[in-house]
N, C-alpha and C positions, 0 to 999 in steps of 0.2 A: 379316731381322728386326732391329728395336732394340731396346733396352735395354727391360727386362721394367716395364708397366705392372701396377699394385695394383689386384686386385681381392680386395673387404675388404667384409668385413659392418660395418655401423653399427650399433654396441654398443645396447641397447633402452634405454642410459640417456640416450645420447647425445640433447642437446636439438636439435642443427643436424646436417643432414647433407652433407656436401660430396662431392666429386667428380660424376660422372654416373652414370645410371640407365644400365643395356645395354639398352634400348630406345631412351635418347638416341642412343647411339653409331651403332646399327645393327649388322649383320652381324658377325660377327669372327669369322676362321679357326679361332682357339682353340677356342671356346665348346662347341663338341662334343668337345671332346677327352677321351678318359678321365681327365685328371688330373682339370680344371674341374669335368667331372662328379660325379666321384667326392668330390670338396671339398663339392660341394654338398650331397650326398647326406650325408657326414658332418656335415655342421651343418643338415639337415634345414631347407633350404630352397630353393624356386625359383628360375631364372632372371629370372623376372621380380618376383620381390621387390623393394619400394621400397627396404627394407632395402642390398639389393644393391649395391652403386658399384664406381667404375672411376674412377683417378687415373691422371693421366701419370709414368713415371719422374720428373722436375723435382718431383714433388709431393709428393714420398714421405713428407715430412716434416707434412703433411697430414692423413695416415693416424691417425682418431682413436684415443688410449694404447688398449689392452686390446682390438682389434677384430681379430678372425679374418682376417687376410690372406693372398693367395696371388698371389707374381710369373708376371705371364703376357705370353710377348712379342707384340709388334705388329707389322705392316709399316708401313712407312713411311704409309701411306694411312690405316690403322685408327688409327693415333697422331694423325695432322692430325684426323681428324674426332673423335679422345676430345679433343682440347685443344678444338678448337671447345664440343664441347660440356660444356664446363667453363669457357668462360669467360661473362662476362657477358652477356645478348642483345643491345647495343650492339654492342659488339665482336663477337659473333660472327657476328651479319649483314654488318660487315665484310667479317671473314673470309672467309665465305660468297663475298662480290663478289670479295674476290682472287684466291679459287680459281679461281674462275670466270674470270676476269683469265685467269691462269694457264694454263690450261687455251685456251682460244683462244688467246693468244698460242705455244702451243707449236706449233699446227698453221697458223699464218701462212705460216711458209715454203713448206710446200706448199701452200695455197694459193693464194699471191701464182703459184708455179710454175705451178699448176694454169690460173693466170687469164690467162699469160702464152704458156703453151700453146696455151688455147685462143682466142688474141687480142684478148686486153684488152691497147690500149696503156700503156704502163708510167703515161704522166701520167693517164693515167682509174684507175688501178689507187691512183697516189698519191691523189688529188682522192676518193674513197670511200672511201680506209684511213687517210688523213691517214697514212700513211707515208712518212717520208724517199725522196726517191727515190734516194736512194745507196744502199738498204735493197733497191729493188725491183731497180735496177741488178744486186745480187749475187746476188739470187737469180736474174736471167737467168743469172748466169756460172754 
């Protein structure tokens, strides 16, 4: 887990509301937990309240004066997707593509393996991944 994200009611004075909605977010491990619950249930509102937000630790400072707050920590995974969806939609389509980046490029190795295995020669292998072949080289070794 990291460092504990704010999730905070937006005061009914409040004109602007910042952070994210826990619909934006998605799923979160916490969200069931008897504390979260029982938070809610004390300020006598739902999870799905507009009301509702979620800010990244980096944010804290965000958090609008007088709004009922509660530190709740995140994994690694539930923090990327609360920062995505707090940033701007530019950027966070971005984002989105990096992940995505990310995310393929973690499983290149085995698959360059997998292609090598199953006899793709290494220059066919570069010529469709636009991989270094020095790249594909070590993954033969």
């Amino acid at each position: 887990m990291t460092d504990s994200a704010h999730l905070f009611l937006v005061p009914e004075s409040a004109e602007a509301h910042v952070g994210a909605r826990l619909a934006e977010v998605g799923e979160l491990e916490y969200s069931q937990s008897s504390a979260v619950l029982g938070w809610l249930d004390a300020h006598g509102v739902r999870a799905d309240s507009d009301r509702l937000r979620l800010l990244p630790p980096e944010a804290r400072g965000s958090v609008p004066a007088g709004a009922e707050a509660l530190p709740v920590p995140l994994s690694e995974e539930e923090l990327d997707r609360l920062r995505t969806a707090c940033a701007a939609p530019d950027v966070a389509e971005l984002e989105r593509e990096l992940r995505a980046y990310r995310e393929t490029t973690e499983d290149r190795e085995r698959l360059v393996t997998r292609a090598l295995a199953g006899g793709v020669p290494p220059h066919r292998i570069a010529e469709l991944t636009g991989l270094d072949p020095a790249d594909i080289a070590h993954a033969a070794s």
